[in-house]
N, C-alpha and C positions, 0 to 999 in steps of 0.2 A: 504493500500500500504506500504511497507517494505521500511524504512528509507535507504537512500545514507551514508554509513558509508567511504566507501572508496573514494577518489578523485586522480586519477593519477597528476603528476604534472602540466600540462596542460592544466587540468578542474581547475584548480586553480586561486587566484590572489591575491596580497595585502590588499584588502580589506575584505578578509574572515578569519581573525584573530581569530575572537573568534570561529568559525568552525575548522579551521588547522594548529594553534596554529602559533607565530609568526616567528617561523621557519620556519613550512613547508607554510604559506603563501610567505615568503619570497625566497623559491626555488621557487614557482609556478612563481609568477613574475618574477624572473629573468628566468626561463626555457623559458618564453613566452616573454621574451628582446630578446631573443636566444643567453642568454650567456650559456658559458660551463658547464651546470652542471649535472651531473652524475643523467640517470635518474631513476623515483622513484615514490612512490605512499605513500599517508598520511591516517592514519585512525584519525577519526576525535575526538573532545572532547567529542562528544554527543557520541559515543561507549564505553568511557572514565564512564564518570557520568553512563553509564546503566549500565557496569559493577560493578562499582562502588555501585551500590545500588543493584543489584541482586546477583553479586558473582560468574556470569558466565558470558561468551561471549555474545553479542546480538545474537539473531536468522539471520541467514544469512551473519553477517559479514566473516567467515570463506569461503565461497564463493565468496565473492566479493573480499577478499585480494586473492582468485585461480585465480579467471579473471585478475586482477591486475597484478598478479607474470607473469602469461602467455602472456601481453603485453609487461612487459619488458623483460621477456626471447626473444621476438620477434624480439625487438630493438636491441637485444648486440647480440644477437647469441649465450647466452649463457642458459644453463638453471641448475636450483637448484638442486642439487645432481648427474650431470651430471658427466658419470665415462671416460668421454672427453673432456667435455670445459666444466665447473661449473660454475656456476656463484655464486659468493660471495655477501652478504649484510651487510651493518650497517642499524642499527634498533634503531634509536634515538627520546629521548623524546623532546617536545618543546610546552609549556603552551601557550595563547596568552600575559602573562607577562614573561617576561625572569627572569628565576630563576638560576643564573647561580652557575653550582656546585652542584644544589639542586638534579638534576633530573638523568637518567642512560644512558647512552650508550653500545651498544654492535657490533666490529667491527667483521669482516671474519664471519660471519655466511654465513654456508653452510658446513661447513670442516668437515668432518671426516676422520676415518683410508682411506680409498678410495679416497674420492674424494683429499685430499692432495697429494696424488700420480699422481692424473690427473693436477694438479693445475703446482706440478713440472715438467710434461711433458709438457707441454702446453704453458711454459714459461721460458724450459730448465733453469729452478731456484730451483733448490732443496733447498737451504738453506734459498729464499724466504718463499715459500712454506710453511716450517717450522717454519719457524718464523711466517708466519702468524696462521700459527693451534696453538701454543703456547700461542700467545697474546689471542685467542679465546678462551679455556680453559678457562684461567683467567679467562676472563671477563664476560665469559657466566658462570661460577662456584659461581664466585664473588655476581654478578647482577641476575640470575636469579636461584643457588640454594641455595644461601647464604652460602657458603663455603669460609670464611673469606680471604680475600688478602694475607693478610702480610705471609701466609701458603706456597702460591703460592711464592710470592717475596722471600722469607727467602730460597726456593731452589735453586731459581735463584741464589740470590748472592753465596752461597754453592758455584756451579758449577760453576760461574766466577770465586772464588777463587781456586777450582781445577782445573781449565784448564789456570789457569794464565792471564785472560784476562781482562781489564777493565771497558769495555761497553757490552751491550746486541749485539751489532751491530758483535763482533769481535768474537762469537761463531760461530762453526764449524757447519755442518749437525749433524753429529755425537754427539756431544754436546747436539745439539736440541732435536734428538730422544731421546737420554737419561732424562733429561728435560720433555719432553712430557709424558716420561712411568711412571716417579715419579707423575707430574702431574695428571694424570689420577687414579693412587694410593690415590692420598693424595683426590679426589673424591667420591672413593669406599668407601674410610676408612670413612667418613664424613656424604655421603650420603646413605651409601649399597649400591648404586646402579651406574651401569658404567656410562659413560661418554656417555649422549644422543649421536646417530649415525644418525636419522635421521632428514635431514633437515627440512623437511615443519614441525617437533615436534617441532625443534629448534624456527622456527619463532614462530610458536602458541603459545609456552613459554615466549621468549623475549618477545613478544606485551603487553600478560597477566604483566608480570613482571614490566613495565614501565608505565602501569596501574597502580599498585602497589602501586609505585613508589612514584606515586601520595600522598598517603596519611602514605608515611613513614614520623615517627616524625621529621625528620631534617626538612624536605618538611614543615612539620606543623608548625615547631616553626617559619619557614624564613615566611612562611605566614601569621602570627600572629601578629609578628614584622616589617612587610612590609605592612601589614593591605591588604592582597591581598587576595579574596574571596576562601573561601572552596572549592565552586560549580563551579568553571572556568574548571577542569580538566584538563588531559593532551593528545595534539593529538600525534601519534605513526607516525616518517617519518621515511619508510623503499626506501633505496636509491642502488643502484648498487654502488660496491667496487672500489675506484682506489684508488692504492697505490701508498702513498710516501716511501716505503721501500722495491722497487725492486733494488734497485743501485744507481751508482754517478747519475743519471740524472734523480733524482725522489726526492722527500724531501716534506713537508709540514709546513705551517706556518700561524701566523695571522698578519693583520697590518690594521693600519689608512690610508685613505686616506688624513687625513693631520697629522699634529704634537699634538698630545691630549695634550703638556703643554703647548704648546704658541699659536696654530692654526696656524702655518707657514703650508705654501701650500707646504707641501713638503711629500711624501710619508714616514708614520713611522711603525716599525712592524720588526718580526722577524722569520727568518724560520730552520730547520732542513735539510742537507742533510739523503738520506736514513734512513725517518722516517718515523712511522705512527701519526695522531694526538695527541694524548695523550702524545706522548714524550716529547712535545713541551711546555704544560702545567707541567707534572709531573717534570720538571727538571733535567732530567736523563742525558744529556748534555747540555752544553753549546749554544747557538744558535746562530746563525750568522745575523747581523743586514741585511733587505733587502737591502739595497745599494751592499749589496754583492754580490746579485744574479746577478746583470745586469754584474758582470764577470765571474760566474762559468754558467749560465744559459741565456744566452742577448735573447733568443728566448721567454722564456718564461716569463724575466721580462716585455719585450716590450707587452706581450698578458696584464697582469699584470696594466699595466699602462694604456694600453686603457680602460680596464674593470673597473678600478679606476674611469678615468674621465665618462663615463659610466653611472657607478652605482650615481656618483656626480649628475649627471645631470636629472637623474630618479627621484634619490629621495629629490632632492634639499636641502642635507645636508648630513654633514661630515659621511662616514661609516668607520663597523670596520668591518675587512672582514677576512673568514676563510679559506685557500685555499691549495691546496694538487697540485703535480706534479709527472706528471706519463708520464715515459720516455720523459723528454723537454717540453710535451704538460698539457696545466695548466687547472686547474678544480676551480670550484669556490664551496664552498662547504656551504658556509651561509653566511650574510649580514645583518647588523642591524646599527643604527645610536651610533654612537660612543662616549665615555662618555668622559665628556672634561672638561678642569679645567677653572673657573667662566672667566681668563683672556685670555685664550684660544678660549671661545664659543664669546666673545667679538671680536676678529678679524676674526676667521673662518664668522660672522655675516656681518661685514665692507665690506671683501675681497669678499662673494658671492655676495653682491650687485656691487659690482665692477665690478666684471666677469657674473652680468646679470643671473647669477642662481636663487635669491630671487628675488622679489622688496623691497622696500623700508620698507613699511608697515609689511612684514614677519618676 
């Protein structure tokens, strides 16, 4: 009988860690909390390790990630290479240890010359659009044909400095497309070969890629050093797209459910107006403390805060939570217990017993 490589998030739950790594175990649970999370399907570490030792996909997993895709085209109404409603993916890795930093990501997959044309009809956003097919290039040039970054970034900046602008945010359509066509240049010149067009190659690439991933030397030295096993592998969470960088009432961001220096009960973290994640991490602006949002955004701070206490109460300890916003309406996009300073874990401990989260003994 042919192993379950794929799990939609639903077949899921927190306890299948070392199956769907501690990521995608952690959307499965919260999908089945029925909090907001953008849905999706995990391939697992055990396709991970077989790759890993053969050098090729398992027999049948390329089917079961067809059935998979064709479920959540079902749900959204959208589907992968559609030259009308497209549906967009990220394709990210997550060990059952968290290696953070170590491992790849790849956002907007699904984009090509076409479908980004439907993407800005669809959402009367052209310069969305574009922006998202540009971050895509990268990251898919970057991560899956090794086509070095800084090749990518070093045009960018260029073209800020030619068109006088500051930020990524503040470039035109026109900008983008120019941008895009060097992009795709600096690919040919690298790789010979154009800039993949089709989507279901695109996935089969990524997935392979974050496989990889696995056993690139940074991956190997954090493991070595962190005394974290060879053989654990990495599961693949390929999730449907919301953006935080359609406009003002979209941004992305991460935060504590309490204060990680002192363990004060007070919600800490910080988000991005019109961004995607990475922005938020990379430094590329400035970011605005969450106490901000509950005035540019009170709708969807208010979702924010429930889902806080929530997740508190789920998993009966402090989280550090990853979360995106797409038009007002908020997503929650990963969850994990949050890393606290020794005087910090001391009263976050006091206060849960207090508020009857822990007992005594925990």
């Amino acid at each position: 009988m042919q192993s379950k490589y794929v799990y939609l998030f639903e077949e899921g739950n927190a306890g299948m860690r070392d199956l769907l790594g501690g990521k995608g175990a952690g959307l499965a649970e919260m999908t089945n909390l029925g909090l907001p999370v953008p849905p999706g399907f995990i391939i697992t570490t055990e396709a991970c390790n077989e790759y890993s030792a053969k050098g090729e996909l398992p027999a049948g997993l390329e089917e079961q990630m067809q059935d998979a895709l064709l479920a959540l085209e079902k749900k959204v109404g959208k589907a992968l290479g559609d030259k009308k409603n497209p549906l967009l993916l990220s394709v990210r890795s997550g060990a059952k240890i968290s290696m953070p930093g170590m491992m790849d990501t790849v956002l907007n997959l699904g984009l090509n010359d076409e479908t980004v044309k439907a993407l800005a009809a669809a959402t009367d956003n052209e310069r969305f659009a574009l922006d998202c097919y540009r971050r895509f290039i990268q990251m898919f040039s970057d991560i899956v044909l090794h086509v070095e970054f800084y090749r990518f970034e070093s045009v960018l900046e260029e073209y800020k400095k030619k068109f006088r602008v500051q930020y990524d945010h503040e470039l035109k359509p026109e900008h983008l497309k120019e941008i895009i066509r060097e992009y795709k240049d600096i690919v040919k010149e690298q790789t010979k070969q154009d800039f993949p067009q089709d989507p279901t190659a695109q996935l089969r690439r990524a997935v392979i890629a974050v496989f990889e991933s696995w056993n690139n030397p940074r991956a190997k030295v954090y493991r070595k050093v962190n005394k974290i096993p060879d053989d654990l592998g990495t599961a693949v969470n390929v999730q449907v797209m919301v953006f935080g960088n359609m406009g003002s009432n979209c941004g992305t961001g991460v935060a504590f459910t309490r204060d990680p220096a002192t363990g004060e009960n007070v919600i800490f973290g910080e988000y991005l107006i019109n961004a995607q994640g990475e922005d938020v991490v990379a430094g590329i602006r400035t970011p605005q403390p969450i106490t901000k949002l509950k005035e540019e955004m009170p709708d969807a701070y208010e979702q924010f805060l429930r889902t806080c206490s929530l997740l508190e109460k789920h998993y009966r300890d402090m989280q550090d939570i990853e979360f995106t916003i797409e038009n007002s309406k908020l997503y929650i996009l990963q969850t994990r217990s949050g890393k606290r300073t020794a005087a910090a874990a001391v009263k976050v401990a006091v206060d849960m017993v207090k508020e009857g989260l822990i007992s005594k003994e925990e």
